[in-house]
N, C-alpha and C positions, 0 to 999 in steps of 0.2 A: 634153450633147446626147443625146437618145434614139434609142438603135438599136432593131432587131426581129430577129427570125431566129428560123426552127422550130425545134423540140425536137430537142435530142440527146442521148445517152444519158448524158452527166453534170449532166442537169440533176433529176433529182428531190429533190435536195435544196435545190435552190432553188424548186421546186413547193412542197415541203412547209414550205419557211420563209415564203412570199408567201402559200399559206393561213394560216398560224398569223398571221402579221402583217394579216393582213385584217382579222381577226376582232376583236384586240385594240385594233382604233382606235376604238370606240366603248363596249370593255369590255363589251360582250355574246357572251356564248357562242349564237350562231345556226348557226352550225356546229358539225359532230360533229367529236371529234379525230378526227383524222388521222394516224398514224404511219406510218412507211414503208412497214412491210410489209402496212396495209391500199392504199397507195398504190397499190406493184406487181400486189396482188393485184385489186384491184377499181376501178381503171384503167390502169393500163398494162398488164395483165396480162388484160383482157379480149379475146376472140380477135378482135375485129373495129377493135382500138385502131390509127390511125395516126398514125405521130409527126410528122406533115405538121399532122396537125391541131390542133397545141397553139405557140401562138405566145408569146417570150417578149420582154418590154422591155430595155434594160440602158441604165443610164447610164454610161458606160466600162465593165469589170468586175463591175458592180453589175446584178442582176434585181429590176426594181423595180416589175414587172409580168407577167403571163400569162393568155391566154385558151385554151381549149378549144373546139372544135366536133366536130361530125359530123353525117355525113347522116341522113337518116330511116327509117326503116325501108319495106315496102314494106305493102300494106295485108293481106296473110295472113302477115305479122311472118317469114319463110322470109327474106328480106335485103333489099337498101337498095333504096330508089328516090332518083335522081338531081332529082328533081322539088322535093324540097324541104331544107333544111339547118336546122343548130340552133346557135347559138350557147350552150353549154352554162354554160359558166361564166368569170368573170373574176376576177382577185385583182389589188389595185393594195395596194402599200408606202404605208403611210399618211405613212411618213416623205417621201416623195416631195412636192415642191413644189406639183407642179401633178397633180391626179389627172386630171381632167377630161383634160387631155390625154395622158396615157398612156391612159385608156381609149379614147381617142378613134383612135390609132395603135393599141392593138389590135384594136380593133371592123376598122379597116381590114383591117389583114391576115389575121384571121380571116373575112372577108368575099370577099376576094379566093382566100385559098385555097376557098372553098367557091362561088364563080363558075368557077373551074377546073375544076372540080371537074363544073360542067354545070347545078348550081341554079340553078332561075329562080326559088324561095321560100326567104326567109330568116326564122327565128321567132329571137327572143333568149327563151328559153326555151322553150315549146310550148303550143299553144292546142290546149285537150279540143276536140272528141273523139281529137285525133292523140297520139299516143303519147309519152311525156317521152322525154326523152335519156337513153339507156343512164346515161350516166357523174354522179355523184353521186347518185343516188336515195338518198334516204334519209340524203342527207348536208346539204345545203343546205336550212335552209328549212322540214324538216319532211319527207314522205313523199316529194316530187318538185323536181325542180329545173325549176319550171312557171315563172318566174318573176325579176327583179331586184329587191330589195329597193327602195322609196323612200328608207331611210336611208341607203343608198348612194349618194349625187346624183348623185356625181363620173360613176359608171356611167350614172343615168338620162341626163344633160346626155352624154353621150358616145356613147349611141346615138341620141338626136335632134338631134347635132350632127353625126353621120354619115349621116344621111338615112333613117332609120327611126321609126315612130309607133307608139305605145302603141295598140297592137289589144284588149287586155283587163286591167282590176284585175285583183289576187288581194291574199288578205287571209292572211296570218298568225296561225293559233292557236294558244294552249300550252293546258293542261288540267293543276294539279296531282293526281296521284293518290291522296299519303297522306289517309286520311279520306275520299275521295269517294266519294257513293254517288248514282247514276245518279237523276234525278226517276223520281215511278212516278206512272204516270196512271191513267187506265182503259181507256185503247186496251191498254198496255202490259200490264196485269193480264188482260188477251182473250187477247193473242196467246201471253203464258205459257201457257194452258192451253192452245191450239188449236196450237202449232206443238212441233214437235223441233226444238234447234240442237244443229248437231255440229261441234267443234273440229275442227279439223289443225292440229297443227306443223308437220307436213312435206309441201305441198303441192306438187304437183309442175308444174312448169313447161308452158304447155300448147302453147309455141311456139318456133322455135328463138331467136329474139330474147329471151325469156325466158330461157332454159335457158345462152344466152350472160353477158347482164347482169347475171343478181340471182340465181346462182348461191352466191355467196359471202355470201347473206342468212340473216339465222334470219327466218321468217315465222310468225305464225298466220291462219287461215283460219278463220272461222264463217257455217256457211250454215245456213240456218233454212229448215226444208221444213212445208208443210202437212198434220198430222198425218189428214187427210181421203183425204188422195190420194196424199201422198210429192212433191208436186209444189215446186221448188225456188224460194221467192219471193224471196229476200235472202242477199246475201254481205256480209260486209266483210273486208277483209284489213290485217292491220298487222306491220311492221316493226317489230322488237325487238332491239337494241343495247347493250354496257354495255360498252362497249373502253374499254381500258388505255392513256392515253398512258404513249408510250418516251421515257426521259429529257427530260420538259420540267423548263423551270426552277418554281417555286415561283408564281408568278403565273400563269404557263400552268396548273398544276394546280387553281388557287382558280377560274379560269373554268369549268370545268368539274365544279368541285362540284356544281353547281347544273344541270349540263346535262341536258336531255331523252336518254331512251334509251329511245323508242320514237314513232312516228311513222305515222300513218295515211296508209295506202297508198294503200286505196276500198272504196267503199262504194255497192254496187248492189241495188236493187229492184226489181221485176218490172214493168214497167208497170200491169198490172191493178191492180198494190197501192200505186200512189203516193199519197201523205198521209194512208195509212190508219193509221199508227204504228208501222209493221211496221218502216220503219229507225231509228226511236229505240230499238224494243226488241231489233234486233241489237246498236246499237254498244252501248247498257246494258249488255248482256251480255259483249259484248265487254271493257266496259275493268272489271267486276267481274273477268272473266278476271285481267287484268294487277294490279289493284288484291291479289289474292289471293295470285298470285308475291310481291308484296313488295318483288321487286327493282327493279321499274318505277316510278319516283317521278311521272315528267311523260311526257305525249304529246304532237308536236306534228300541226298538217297546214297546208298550205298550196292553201288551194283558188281557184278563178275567183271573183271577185264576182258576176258576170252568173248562177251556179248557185245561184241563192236559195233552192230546198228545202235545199240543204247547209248556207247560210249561216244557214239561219234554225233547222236543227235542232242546230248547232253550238251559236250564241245560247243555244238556247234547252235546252242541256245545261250553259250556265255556262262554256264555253270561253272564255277570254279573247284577245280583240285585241291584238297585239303588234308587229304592225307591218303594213306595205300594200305594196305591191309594183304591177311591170305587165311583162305581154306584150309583147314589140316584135315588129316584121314591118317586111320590105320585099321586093319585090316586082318580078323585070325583065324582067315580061311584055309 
C-alpha cells in the first residue's frame, strides 16, 4: 500500500537513490549525476529550499517515489509570488508496479501542498516567458527543467490523470562536440567581420533569484555587440559541467560515460535583428568556444516547440532529437 509524507531530514539518501533509479529504467543517461554533495549544495541547500515542498512515496519502509515543487518567483525575480507554483521534478522506482499510480499520489500531494500554499496556477514544469524552477537547472533535460519527458508515460498518464493538460511541446536536443564545426554561411561570414563577441566565465547574477539558484553553476556568457556602435545585439549563455559520481557502482559509471556536460541555458537576439543570422553566429561561436576546451564532448537544451526560430536554428546546426516532452498546467481560477 502506498503512503506519502513530506521530507525529513533523513531522507536524502533516498532522493539520491529514486534519481539514480529513474534514470536507469530505460538506460539512458538524461540526467546529470547527482552525488550528495551536489544534492545538499544545489538543492537543499539553496536559501529559499522548503522541506514541505518535496513529497515522498513508501511502500512499507521502501521510497519508491518523490516529487518536488515551489512557487515562482515574483516578476523583478527580488522573491515568490503566491500567484503561481511549479511542479519541478518527479522520480518514480522503476521497480515499482504500478508507476502511473505513484505518480499520480504524488502529483496530488504536491498539488495540494502548493494550494496551501495560496496558488491559484500550477505549471508541471514552466511555460517561457515565466522563469524555470530554481531547483535542477541544468540537471534534468538539458539547460532547464521546462518540461516532463514523453518517455516517461507513467509521469505523463499521472498528471492528466490528476486533472492537468499539456499547455506546451518541448523537444529534446543533444549536439556531439568531438569534430564539430558550426555550418558557415554568409550571413555568418557578415557578422564575423561587423560585430565583437566577448566571453565571460564568470557572469555575474543580475537578480536575487539568480544569485540564490545558479550560484553553484560554472557559466559562460557570449555577447556579441555591433562593432558600429558598441550596441549589444545577441547573448547566449551555457552551462558547463563534468562532475564526479561518488561511489556509484560500475553500471551507474558506464551511464554516464557517454553523458552531456554542458547544456544551453539561452540564447537571446535583439528584436531588430531576428532572422538576420546574427544567433546562428553567436551560438557558432559559442560551441567552437567549448569544442576548443576539449573537455566538453556533448551539449544538450531543451526548448518549447511553439519557439520555432529556436527549433529551426537548432535543425538547422545538426542538433539531434532525442526525445519530446510537455508543459502541464492547471488552473483554480
Amino acid at each position: 500500500m502506498l503512503t506519502v509524507r513530506p521530507f525529513r531530514n533523513e531522507n536524502p539518501p533516498q532522493l539520491l537513490s529514486l534519481w539514480r533509479k529513474s534514470q536507469l529504467r530505460d538506460n539512458r543517461a538524461k540526467l546529470m549525476p547527482l552525488t550528495m554533495g551536489v544534492l545538499q549544495s544545489q538543492v537543499l541547500g539553496i536559501p529559499f529550499f522548503d522541506p514541505r515542498s518535496i513529497w515522498l512515496a513508501f511502500v512499507g519502509d521502501k521510497a519508491v517515489g518523490y516529487i518536488h515543487t515551489c512557487l515562482s518567483p515574483n516578476e523583478l525575480r527580488s522573491g515568490f509570488t503566491k500567484e503561481r507554483g511549479h511542479i519541478c521534478f518527479i522520480a518514480v522506482d522503476p521497480s515499482y508496479d504500478d508507476g502511473v499510480v505513484c505518480s499520480r499520489v504524488l502529483i496530488r500531494a504536491g498539488t495540494q501542498y502548493l494550494r496551501e500554499c495560496g496558488v491559484q496556477e500550477i505549471f508541471g514544469g514552466s511555460l517561457r516567458p515565466l522563469p524555470s524552477p530554481p531547483f535542477y537547472t541544468g540537471f534534468y533535460g538539458g539547460g532547464e527543467a521546462v518540461g516532463f519527458f514523453d518517455s516517461d508515460a507513467h509521469i505523463v498518464q499521472g498528471f492528466l490523470d490528476s486533472g492537468y493538460t499539456a499547455c506546451a511541446n518541448t523537444v529534446r536536443y543533444s549536439l556531439k562536440l568531438s569534430g564539430y564545426t558550426p555550418p558557415v554561411t554568409i550571413s555568418t561570414v557578415g557578422w564575423r567581420q561587423n560585430l565583437t563577441l566577448m566571453f565571460n566565465t564568470a557572469p555575474v547574477p543580475i537578480n536575487w533569484w539568480e544569485s540564490c539558484s545558479l550560484a553553484h553553476f560554472d557559466f559562460i556568457d557570449a555577447t556579441a555587440y555591433l562593432n558600429s556602435s558598441g550596441k549589444a545585439v545577441a547573448r547566449t549563455r551555457v552551462r558547463v559541467s563534468n562532475p564526479v559520481p561518488e561511489d556509484n557502482g560500475a553500471e551507474f559509471g558506464r551511464m554516464y560515460a557517454e553523458s552531456w556536460d554542458a547544456a544551453l541555458i539561452d540564447i537571446r537576439v535583439h528584436p531588430d535583428y531576428h532572422q538576420s543570422g546574427i544567433g546562428a553566429y553567436v551560438l557558432g561561436e559559442m560551441l567552437r568556444q567549448l569544442v576548443a576546451q576539449k573537455m566538453v564532448t556533448r551539449i544538450e537544451a531543451h526548448v518549447q516547440e511553439e519557439i520555432k526560430s529556436l527549433n529551426m536554428l537548432l535543425s538547422a546546426m545538426k542538433w539531434e532529437k532525442i526525445d519530446t516532452g510537455k508543459i502541464f498546467h492547471k488552473s483554480y481560477d
